[in-house]
Legacy VTK file of the C-alpha trace (Angstrom):
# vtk DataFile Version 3.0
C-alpha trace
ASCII
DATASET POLYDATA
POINTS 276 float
18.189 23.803 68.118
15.990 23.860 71.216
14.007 26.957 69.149
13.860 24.376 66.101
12.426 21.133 68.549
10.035 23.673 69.610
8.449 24.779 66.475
8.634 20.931 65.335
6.554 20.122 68.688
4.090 23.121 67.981
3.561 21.699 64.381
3.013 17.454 65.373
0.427 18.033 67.997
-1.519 19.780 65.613
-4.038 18.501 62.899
-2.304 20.954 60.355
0.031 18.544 59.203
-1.445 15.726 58.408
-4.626 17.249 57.083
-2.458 19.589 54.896
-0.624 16.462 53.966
-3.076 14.206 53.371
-4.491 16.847 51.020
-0.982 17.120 48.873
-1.466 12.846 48.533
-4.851 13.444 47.053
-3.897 16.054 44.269
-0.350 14.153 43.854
-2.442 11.236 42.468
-4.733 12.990 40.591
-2.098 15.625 39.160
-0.110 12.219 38.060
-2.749 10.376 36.676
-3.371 13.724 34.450
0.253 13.967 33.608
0.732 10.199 32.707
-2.302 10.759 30.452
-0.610 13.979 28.688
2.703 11.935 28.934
0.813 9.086 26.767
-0.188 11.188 23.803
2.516 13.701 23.801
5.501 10.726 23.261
3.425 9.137 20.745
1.606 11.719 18.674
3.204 13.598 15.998
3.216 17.539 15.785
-0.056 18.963 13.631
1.314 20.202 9.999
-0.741 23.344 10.508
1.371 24.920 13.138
4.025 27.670 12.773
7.763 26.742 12.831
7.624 28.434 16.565
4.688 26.119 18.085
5.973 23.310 16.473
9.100 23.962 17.932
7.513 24.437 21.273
5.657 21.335 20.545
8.455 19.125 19.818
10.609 20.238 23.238
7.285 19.085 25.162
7.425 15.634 23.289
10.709 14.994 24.478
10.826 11.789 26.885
13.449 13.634 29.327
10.610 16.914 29.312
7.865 14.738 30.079
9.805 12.265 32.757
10.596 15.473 34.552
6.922 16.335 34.594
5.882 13.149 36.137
8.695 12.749 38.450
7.984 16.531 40.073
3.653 15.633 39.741
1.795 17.322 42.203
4.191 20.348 42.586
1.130 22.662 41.902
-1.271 21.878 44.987
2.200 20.535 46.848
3.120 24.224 46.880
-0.044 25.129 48.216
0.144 22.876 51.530
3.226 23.905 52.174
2.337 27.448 51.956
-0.712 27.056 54.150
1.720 24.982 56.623
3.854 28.095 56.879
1.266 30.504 57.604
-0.087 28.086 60.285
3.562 27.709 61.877
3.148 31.554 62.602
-0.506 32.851 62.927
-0.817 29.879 65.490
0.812 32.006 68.052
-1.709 34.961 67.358
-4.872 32.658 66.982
-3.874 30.659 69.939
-2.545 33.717 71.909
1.082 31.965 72.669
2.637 34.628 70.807
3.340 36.642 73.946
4.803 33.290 76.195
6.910 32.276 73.269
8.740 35.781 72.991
8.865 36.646 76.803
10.625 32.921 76.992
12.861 33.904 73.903
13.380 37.720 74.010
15.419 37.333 70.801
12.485 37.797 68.095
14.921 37.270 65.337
16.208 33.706 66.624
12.197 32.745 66.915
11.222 33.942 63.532
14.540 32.121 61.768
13.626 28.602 64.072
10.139 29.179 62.300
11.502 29.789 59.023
13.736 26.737 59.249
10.788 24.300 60.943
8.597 25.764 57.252
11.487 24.844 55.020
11.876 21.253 56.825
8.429 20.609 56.597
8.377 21.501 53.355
11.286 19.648 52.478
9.580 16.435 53.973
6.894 16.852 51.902
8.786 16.772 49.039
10.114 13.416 50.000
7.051 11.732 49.917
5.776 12.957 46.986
9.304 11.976 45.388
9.150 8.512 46.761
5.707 8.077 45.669
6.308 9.394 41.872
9.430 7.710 41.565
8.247 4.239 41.591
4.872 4.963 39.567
7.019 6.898 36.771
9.588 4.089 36.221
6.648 1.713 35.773
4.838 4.411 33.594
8.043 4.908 31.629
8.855 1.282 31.082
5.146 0.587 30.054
6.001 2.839 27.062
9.185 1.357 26.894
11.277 4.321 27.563
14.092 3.550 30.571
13.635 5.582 33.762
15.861 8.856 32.615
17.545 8.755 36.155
20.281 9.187 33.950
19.661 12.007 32.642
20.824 15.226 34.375
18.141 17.140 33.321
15.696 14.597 35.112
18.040 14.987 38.170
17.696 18.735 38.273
14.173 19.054 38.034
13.847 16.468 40.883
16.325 18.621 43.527
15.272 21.673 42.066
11.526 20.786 42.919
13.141 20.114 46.924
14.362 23.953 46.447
10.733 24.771 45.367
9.282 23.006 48.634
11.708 24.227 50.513
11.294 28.129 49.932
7.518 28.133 49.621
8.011 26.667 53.511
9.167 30.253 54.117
6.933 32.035 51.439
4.305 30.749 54.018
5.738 32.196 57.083
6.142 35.607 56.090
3.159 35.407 54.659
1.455 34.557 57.839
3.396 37.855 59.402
1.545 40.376 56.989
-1.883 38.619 57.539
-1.812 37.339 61.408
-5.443 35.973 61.528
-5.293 32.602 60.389
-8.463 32.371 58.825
-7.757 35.831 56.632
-3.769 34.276 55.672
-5.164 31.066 54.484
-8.517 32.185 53.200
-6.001 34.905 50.981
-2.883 33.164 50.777
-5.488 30.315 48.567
-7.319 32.269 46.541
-3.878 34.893 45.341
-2.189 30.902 44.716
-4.925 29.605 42.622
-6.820 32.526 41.310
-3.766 35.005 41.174
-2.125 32.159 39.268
-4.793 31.624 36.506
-5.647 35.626 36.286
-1.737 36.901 35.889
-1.089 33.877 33.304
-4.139 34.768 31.391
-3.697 38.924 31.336
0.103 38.110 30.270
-0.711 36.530 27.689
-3.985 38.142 26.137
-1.772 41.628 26.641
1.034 40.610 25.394
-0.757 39.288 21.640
-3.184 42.550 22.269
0.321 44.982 22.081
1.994 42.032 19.897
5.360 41.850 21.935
5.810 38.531 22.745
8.401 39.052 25.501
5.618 40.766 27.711
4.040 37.065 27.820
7.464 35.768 29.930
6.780 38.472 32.601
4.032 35.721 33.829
7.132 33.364 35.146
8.005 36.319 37.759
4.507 34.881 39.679
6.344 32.604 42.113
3.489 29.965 41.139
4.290 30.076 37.771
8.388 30.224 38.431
8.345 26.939 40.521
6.856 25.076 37.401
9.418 26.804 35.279
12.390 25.728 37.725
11.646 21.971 37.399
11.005 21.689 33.148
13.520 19.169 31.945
14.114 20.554 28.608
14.053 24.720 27.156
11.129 25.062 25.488
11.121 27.833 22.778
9.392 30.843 23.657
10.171 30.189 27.454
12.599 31.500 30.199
15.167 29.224 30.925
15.182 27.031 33.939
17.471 28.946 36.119
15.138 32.263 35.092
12.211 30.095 37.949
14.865 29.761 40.699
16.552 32.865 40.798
12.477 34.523 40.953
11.626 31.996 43.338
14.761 33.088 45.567
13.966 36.821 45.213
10.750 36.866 46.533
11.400 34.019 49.376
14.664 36.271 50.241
12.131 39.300 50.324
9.628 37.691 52.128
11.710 36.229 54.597
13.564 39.630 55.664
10.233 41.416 55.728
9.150 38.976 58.020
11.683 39.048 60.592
12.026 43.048 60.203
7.824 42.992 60.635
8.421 40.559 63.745
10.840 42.315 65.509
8.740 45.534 66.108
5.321 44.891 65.843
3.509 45.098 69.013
2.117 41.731 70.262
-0.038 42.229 72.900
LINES 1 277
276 0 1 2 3 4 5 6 7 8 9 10 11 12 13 14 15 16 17 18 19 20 21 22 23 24 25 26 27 28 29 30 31 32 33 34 35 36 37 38 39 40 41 42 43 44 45 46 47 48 49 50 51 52 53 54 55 56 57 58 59 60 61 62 63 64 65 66 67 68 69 70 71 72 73 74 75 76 77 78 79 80 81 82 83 84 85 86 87 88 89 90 91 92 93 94 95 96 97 98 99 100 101 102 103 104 105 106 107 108 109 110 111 112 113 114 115 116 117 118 119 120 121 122 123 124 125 126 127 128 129 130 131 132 133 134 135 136 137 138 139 140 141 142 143 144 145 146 147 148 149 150 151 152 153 154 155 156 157 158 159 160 161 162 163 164 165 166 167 168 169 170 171 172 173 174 175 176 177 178 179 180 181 182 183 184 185 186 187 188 189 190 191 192 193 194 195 196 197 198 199 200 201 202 203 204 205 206 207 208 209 210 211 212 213 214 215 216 217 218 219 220 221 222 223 224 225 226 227 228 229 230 231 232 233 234 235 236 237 238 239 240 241 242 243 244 245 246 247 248 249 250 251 252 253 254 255 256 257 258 259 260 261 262 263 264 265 266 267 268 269 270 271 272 273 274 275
């Protein structure tokens, strides 16, 4: 616990934080005034007659009010993600850019109890991002909702998933971040990277899924896309099964691997490498 206040000191008396967050509150608005837009049309337009049976199917499950109250209630996951990652990487490439490294593991010979106190401080921080961005999309969905008069689908257990599972998301892209910062210790080269593989990587391995998969016409080459941990989290927190997609659980069990990979190789990295 002392390890834990620690890393929770070494992150407030930084600007990280709040710049990070204050970032996450800007995209969180615009990601839900873009979703309350698609929201609008998709619950009250009507599938196109020239689609095959397998879009329209697609196209219905996305036109379902539970689907799309899912999407608004989890807005901003995207760029939330992203923060939280970059929060991570700060939490360890600190020590290395501010040379602390060296005090902090001379005062706590036990590598593996720092690295785990700066895995849990991520997945905190992460976690406390996700309840703002909750409390914030709660409220404005219920009003969006009720405008279209639709209730609230806090009811609905598929709702209720997506919202805990998208805590799970925050939480282990806290970590993502952390042994993330261990491969790349300068700050400037994590971040700089860790941004570019999150947004680029993102767009690039969705689009050469896809154009591959129709080039070799196997459509199950298309779902190999969801094993980018990007991609996964937004799988994880769909409300409904749409046709031609992994199910839900297929997000959080990818999401898991590669935090669970991550994480070791981070402590195992951290626990030899030479730090002078």
């Amino acid at each position: 616990m002392k390890l834990l206040r620690s890393e929770f000191l070494k992150i407030r008396t930084t600007n990280a934080w709040w710049l990070f967050g204050l970032g996450a509150l800007i995209m969180l608005a615009l990601t839900f005034l873009a979703n309350a837009v698609t929201a609008y049309y998709a619950l009250t337009d009507s599938a196109p007659t020239d689609m095959s049976a397998e879009d329209a199917a697609a196209f219905e499950a996305t036109q379902d009010v539970v689907y799309q109250a899912a999407n608004l209630y989890t807005s901003g996951q995207f760029f939330g993600l992203l923060f939280v990652l970059l929060l991570g990487i700060v939490v360890i490439t600190s020590e290395f850019q501010h040379q602390t490294a060296t005090t902090t593991f001379l005062t706590t010979p036990h590598r593996t109890s720092v690295i785990l106190a700066k895995l849990a401080a991520a997945a905190l921080a992460g976690a406390g991002y996700w309840l703002v961005t909750t409390a914030l999309n709660l409220p404005a969905t219920i009003i969006f909702l009720n405008s279209q008069d639709f209730s609230n689908q806090l009811g609905e257990w598929s709702v209720i998933r997506s919202i805990l599972l998208n805590l799970l998301a925050y939480v282990l892209w806290g970590i993502l971040g952390v042994g993330f910062g261990v491969l790349i210790r300068s700050q400037i080269g994590a971040t700089v990277t860790a941004v570019v593989l999150y947004l680029l990587g993102t767009f690039a391995g969705s689009l050469f899924f896809t154009l591959f998969a129709n080039w070799i016409g196997q459509d199950w080459f298309q779902d190999l896309q969801f094993g980018l941990p990007s991609i996964a989290s937004g799988l994880m927190v769909s409300g409904t099964n749409v046709p031609g997609q992994p199910v839900f659980w297929v997000g959080a069990v990818v999401l898991l691997g590669w935090t669970l990979v991550t994480g070791t190789i981070g402590t195992l990295i951290t626990r030899t490498r030479d730090i002078s």
